[in-house]
MARKOL-667263 format. One line per 10 residues: number of its first residue (from 1); for each residue x, y, z of N, C-alpha, C, O. Coordinates in Angstrom, 2 decimals, padded with zeros to 5 digits. Example, Ala and Ser with C-alpha at 12.3 -4.5 7.8 and 13.67 -1.06 7.14 Angstrom:
2
1> 013.19/-005.69/007.80/012.30/-004.50/007.80/013.20/-003.30/007.80/014.24/-003.32/008.46; 012.85/-002.25/007.08/013.67/-001.06/007.14/012.90/000.03/007.87/013.41/001.14/008.04
% end
This chain:
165
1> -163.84/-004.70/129.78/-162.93/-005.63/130.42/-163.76/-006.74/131.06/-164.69/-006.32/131.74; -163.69/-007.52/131.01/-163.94/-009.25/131.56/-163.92/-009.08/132.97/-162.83/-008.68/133.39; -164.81/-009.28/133.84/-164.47/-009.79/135.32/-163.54/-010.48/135.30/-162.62/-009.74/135.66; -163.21/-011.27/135.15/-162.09/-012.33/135.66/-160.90/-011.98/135.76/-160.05/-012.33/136.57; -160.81/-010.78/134.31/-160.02/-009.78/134.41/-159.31/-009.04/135.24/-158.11/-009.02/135.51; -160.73/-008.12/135.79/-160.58/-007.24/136.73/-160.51/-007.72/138.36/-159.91/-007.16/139.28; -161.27/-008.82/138.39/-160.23/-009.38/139.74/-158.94/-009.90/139.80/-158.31/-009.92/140.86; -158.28/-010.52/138.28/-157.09/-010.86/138.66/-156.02/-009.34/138.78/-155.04/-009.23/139.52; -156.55/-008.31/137.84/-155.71/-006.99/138.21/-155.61/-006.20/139.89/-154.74/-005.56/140.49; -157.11/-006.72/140.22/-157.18/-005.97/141.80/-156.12/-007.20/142.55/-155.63/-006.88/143.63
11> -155.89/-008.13/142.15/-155.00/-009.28/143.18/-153.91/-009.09/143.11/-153.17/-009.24/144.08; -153.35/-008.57/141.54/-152.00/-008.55/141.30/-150.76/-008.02/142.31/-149.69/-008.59/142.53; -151.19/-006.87/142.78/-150.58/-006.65/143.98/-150.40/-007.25/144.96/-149.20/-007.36/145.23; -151.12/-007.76/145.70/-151.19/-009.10/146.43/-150.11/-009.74/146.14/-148.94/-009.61/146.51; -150.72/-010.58/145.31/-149.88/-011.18/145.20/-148.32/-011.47/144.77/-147.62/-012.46/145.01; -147.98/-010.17/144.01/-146.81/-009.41/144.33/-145.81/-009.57/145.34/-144.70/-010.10/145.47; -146.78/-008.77/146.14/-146.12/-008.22/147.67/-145.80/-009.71/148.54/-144.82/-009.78/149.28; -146.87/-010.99/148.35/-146.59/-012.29/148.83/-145.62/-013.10/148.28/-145.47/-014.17/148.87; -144.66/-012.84/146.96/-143.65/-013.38/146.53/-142.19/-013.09/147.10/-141.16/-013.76/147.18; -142.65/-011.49/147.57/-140.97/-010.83/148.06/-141.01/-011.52/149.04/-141.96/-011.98/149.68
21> -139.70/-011.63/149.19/-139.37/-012.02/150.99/-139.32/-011.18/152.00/-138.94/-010.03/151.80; -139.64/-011.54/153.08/-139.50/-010.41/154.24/-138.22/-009.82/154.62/-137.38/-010.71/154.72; -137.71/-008.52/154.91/-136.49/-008.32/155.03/-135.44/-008.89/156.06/-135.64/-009.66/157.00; -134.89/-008.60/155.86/-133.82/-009.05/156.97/-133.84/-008.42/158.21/-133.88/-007.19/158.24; -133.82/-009.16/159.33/-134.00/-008.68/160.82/-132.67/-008.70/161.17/-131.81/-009.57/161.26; -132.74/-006.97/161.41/-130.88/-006.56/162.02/-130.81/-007.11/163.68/-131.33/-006.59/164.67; -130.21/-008.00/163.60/-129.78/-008.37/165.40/-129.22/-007.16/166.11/-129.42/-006.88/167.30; -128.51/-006.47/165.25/-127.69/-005.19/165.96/-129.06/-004.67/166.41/-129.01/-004.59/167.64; -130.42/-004.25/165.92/-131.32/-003.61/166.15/-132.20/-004.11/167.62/-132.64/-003.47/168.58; -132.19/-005.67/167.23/-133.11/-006.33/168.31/-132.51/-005.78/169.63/-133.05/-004.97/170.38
31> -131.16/-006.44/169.77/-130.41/-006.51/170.76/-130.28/-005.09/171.24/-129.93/-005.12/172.42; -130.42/-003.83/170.81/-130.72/-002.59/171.32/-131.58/-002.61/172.12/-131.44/-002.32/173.30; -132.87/-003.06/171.44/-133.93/-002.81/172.60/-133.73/-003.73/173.72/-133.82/-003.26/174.86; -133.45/-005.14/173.53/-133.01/-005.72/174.41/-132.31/-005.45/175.47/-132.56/-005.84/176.61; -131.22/-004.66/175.07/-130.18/-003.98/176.29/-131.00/-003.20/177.03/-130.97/-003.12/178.26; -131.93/-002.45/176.08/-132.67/-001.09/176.93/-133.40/-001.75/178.01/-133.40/-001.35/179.17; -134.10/-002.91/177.51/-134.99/-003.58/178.66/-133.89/-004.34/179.90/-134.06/-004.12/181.10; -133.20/-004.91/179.58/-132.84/-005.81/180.14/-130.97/-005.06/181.24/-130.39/-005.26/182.30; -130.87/-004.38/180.26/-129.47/-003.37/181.18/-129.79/-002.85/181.73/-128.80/-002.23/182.10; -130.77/-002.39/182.36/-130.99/-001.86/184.10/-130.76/-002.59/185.34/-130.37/-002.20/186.44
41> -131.18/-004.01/184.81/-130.12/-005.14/185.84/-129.60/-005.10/186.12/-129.66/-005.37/187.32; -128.11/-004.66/185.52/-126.39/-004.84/185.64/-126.34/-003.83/186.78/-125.27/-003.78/187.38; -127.57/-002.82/187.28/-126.87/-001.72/188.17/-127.70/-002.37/189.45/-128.51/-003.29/189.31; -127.37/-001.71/190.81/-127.61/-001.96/191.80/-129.13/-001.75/192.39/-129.71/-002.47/193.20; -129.57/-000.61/191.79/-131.17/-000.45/192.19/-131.98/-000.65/190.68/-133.08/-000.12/190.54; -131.61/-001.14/190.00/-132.46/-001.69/188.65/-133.02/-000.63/187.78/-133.69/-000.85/186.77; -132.80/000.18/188.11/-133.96/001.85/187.38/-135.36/001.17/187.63/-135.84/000.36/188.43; -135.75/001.87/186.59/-137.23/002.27/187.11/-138.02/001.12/186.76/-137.30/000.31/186.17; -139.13/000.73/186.87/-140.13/-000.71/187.20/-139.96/-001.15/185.49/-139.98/-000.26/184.64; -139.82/-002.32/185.18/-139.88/-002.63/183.79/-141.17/-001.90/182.81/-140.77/-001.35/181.78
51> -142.14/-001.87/182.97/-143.36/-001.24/182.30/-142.90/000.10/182.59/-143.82/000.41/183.35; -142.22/001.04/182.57/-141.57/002.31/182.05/-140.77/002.35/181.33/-140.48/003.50/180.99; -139.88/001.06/180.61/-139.12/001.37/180.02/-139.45/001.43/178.49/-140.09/000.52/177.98; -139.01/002.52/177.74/-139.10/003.24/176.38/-138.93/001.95/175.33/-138.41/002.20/174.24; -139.35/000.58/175.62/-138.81/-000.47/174.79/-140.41/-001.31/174.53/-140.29/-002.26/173.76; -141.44/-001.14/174.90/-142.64/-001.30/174.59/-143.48/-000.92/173.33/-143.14/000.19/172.94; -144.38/-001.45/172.64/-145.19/-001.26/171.08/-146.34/-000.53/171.79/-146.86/-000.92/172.83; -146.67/000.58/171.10/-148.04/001.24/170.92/-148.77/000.72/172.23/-148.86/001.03/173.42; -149.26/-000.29/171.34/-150.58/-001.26/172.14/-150.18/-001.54/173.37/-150.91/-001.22/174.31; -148.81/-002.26/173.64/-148.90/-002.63/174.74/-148.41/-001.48/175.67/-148.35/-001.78/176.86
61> -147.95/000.16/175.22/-148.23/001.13/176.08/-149.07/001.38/176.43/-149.25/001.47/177.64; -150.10/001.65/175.45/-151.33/002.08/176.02/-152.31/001.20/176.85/-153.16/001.76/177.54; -152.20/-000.35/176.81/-152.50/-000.97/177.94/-151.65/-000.66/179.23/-152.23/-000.26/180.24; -150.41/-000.83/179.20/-149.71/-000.40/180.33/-150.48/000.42/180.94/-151.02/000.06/181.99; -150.70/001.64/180.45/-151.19/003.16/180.98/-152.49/002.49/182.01/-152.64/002.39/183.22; -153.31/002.10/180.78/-154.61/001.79/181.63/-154.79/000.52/182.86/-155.66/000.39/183.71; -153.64/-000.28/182.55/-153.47/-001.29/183.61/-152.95/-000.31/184.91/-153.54/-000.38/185.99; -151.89/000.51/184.74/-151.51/001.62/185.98/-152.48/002.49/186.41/-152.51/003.05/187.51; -153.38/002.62/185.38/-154.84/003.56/185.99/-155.44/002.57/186.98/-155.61/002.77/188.19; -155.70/001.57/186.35/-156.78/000.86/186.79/-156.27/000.74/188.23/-157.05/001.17/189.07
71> -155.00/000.19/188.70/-154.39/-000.29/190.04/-153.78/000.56/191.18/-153.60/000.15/192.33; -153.36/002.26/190.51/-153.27/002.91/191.27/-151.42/002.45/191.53/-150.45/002.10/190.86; -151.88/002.80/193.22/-150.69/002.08/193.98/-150.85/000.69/194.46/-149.92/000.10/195.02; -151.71/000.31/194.31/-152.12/-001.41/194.27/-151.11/-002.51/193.78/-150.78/-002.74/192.61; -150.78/-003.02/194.71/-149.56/-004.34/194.72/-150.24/-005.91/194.04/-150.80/-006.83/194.63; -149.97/-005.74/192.90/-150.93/-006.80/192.13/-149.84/-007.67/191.29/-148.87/-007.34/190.60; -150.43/-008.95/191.66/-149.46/-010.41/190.62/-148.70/-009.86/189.62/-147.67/-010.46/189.30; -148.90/-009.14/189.23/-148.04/-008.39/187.57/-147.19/-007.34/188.12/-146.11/-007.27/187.53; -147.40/-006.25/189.38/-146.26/-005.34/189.73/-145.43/-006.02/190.98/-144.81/-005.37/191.81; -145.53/-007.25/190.96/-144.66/-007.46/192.50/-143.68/-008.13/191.69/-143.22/-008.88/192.54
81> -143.17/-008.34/190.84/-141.74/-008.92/190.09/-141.12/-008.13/189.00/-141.77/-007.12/188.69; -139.94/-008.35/188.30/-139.00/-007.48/187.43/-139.20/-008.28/186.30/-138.49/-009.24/185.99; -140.55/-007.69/185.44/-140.97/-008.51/184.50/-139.64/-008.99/183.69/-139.64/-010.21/183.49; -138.74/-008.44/183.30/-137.33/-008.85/182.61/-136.54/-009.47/183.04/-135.62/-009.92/182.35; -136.67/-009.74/184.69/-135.63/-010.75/185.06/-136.55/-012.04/185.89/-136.06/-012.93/186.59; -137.75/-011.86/185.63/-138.89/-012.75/185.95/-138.64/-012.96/187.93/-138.70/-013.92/188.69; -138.42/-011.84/188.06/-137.74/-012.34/189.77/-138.03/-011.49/190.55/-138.18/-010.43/189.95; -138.26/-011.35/192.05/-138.28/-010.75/193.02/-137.21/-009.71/193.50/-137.20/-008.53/193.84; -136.47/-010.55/193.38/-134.91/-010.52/193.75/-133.84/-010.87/192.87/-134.07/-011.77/192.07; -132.33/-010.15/192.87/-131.38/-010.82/192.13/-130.07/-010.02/192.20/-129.74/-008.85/192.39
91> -129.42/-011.31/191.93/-127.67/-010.37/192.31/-127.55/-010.05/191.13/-127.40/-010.80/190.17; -127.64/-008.33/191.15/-127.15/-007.75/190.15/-125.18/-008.06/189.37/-124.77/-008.12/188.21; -124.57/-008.15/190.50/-123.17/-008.59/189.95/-123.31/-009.68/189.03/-122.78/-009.49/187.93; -124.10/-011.16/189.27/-123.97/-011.84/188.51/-125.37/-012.06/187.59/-125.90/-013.10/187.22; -125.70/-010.85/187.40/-126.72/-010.47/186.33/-126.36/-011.00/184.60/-125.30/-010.56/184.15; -126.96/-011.63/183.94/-126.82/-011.41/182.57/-128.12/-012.00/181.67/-128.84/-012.84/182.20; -128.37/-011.60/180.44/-128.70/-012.14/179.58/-128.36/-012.45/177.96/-127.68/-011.76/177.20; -128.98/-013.58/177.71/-128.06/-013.54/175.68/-129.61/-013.90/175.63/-130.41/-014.36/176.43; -129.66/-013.34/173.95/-130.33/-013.65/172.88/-129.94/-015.17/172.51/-128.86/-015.63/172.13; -131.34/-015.87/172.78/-131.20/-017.16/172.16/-131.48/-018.12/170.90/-131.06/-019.18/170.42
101> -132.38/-017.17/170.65/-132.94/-017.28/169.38/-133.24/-016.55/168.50/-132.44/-015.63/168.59; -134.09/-016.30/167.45/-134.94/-015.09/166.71/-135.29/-015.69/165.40/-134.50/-016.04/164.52; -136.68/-015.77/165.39/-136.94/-016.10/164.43/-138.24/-015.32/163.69/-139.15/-015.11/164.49; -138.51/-014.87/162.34/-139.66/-014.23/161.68/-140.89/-014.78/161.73/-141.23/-015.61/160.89; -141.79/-014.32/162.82/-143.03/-014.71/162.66/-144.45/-014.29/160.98/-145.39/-014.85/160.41; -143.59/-012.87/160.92/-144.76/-012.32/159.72/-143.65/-011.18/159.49/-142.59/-011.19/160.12; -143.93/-010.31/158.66/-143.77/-009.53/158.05/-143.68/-008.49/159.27/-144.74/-008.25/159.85; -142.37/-007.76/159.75/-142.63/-006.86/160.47/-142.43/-007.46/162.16/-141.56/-006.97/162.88; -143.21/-008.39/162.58/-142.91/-009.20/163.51/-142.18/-010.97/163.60/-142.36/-011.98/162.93; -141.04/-010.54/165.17/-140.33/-011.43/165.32/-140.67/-012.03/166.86/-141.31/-011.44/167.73
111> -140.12/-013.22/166.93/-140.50/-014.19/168.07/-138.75/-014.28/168.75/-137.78/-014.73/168.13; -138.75/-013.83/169.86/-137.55/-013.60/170.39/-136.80/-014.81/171.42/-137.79/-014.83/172.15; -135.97/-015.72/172.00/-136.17/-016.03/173.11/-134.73/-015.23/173.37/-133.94/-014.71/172.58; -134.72/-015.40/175.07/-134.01/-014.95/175.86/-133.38/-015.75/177.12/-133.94/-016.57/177.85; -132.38/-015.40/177.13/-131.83/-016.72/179.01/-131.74/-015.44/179.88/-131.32/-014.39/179.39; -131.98/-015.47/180.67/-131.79/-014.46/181.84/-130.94/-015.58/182.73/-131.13/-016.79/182.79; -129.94/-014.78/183.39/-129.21/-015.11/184.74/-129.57/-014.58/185.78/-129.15/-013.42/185.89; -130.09/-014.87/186.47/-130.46/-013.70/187.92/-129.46/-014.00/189.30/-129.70/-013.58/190.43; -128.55/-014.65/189.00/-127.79/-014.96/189.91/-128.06/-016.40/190.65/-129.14/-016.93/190.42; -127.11/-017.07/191.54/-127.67/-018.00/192.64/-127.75/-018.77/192.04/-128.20/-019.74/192.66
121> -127.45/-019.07/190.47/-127.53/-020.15/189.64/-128.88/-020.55/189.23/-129.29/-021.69/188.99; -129.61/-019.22/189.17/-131.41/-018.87/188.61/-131.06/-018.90/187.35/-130.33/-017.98/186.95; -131.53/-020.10/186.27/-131.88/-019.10/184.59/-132.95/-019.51/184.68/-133.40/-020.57/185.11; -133.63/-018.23/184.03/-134.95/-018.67/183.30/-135.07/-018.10/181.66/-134.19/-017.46/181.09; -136.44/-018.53/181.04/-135.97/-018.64/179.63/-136.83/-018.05/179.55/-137.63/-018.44/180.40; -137.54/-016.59/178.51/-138.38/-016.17/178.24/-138.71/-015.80/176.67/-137.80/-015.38/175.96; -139.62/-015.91/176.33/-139.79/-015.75/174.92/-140.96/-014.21/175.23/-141.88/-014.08/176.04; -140.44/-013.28/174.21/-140.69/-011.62/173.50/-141.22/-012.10/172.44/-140.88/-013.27/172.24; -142.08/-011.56/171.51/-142.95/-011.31/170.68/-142.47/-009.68/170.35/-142.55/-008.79/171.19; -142.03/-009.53/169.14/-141.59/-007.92/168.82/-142.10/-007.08/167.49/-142.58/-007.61/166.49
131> -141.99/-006.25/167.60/-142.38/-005.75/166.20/-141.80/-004.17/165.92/-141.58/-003.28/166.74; -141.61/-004.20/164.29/-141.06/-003.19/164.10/-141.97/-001.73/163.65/-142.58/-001.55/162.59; -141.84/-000.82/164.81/-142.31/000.30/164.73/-141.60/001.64/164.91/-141.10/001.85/166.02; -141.50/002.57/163.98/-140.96/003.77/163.86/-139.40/003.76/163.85/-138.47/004.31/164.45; -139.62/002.79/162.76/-137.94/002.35/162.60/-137.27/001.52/163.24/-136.10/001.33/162.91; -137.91/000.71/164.47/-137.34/000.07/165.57/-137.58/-001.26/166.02/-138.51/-001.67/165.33; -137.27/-002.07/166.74/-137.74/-003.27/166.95/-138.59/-002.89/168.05/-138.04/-001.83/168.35; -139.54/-003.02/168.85/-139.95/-002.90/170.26/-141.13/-004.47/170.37/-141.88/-005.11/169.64; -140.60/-004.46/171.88/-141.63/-005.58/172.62/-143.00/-005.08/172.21/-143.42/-003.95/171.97; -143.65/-006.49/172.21/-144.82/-006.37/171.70/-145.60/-007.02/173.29/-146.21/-006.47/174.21
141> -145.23/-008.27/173.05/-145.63/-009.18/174.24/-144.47/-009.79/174.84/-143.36/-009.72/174.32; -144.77/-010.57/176.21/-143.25/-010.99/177.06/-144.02/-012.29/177.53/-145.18/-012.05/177.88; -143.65/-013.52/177.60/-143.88/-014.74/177.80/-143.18/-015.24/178.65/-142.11/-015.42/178.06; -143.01/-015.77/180.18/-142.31/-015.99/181.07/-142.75/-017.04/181.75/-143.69/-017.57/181.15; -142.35/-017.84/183.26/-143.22/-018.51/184.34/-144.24/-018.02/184.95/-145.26/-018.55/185.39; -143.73/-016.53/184.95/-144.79/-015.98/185.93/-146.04/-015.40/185.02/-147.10/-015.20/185.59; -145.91/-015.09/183.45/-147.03/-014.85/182.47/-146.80/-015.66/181.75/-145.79/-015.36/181.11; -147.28/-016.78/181.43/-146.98/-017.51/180.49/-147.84/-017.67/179.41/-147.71/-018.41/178.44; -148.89/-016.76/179.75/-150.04/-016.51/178.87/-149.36/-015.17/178.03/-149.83/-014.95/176.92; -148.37/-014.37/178.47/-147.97/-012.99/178.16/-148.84/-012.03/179.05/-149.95/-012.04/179.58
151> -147.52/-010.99/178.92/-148.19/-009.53/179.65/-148.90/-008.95/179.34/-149.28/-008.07/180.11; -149.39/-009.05/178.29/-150.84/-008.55/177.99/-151.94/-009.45/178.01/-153.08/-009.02/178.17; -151.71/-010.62/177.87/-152.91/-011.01/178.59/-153.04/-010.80/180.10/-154.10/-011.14/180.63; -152.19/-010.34/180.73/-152.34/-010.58/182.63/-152.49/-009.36/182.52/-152.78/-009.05/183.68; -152.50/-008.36/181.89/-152.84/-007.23/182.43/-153.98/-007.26/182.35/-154.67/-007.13/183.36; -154.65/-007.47/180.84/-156.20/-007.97/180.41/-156.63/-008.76/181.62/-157.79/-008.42/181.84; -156.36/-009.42/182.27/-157.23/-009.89/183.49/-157.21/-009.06/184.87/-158.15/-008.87/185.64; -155.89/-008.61/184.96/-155.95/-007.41/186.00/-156.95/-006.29/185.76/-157.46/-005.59/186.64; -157.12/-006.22/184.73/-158.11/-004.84/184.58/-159.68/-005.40/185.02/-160.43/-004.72/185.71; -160.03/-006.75/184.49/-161.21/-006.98/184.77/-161.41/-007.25/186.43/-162.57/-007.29/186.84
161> -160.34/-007.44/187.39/-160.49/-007.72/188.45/-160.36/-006.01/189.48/-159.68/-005.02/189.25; -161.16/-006.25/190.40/-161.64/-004.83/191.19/-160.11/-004.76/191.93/-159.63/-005.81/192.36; -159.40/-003.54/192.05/-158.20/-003.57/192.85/-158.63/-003.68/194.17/-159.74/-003.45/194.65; -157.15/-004.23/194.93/-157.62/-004.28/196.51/-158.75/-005.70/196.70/-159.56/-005.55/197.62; -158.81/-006.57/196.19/-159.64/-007.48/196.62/-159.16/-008.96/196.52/-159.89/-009.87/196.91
% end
């Protein structure tokens, strides 16, 4: 067989797989995880701190973990707000959010935005980074005012900084 051959047979797949289109992104799906993150709002004590909730990718659990190692009980720029409602504070009664956008970044991952209401006539707009793992959509990264670099990069700097200082 001819080289030229045998590299165009090792490509063929490739290039294959780069003709299909990417599948279709179920909104019914997004908007699940979405609720999961974002419907603890609607109640009066919010449940539990946003970085516990079951709506996070791999990676950015296992940073979580080690960003919570690293800080302990330590009150740091990244745990003093409700990463999902980007706020301190907020009237849960006039709590809401919609899906504003969604669009396919790659194969597998989508670029999300979001309006949050926090009440008092607060919106803010945040853009999610998501991806589909173990059948599911989950946050990958969260893009806000207060991270606008994303939560994984601010955790990535929280870790390099000594707690308590």
């Amino acid at each position: 067989m001819k080289p030229m051959r045998v590299v165009a047979l090792c490509l063929l797949p490739f290039v294959l797989a780069a003709g299909k289109p990417a599948p279709a992104v179920s909104e019914r799906a997004v908007d699940a995880t979405l609720s999961k993150a974002y419907g603890p709002y609607y109640k009066e004590n919010g449940g539990d701190s946003d970085w516990y909730r079951p709506v996070f990718s791999a990676s950015t659990k296992k940073l979580i973990r080690a960003w919570l190692k690293h800080n302990g009980d330590e009150l740091t720029g990244l745990s003093d707000y409700g990463w999902f409602c980007d706020c301190q504070d907020l009237d849960w009664k006039s709590f809401s959010w919609k899906r504003t956008g969604l669009s396919v970044i790659a194969p597998g991952q989508i670029e999300v935005t979001v309006k949050v209401n926090v009440g008092w006539d607060s919106v803010v707009e945040q853009r999610l980074v998501m991806v589909r793992e173990g059948g599911r959509w989950v946050i990958d990264d969260l893009f806000s005012d207060s991270a606008p670099q994303g939560i994984k990069a601010a955790m990535q700097q929280e870790l390099t900084e000594v707690p308590g200082s």
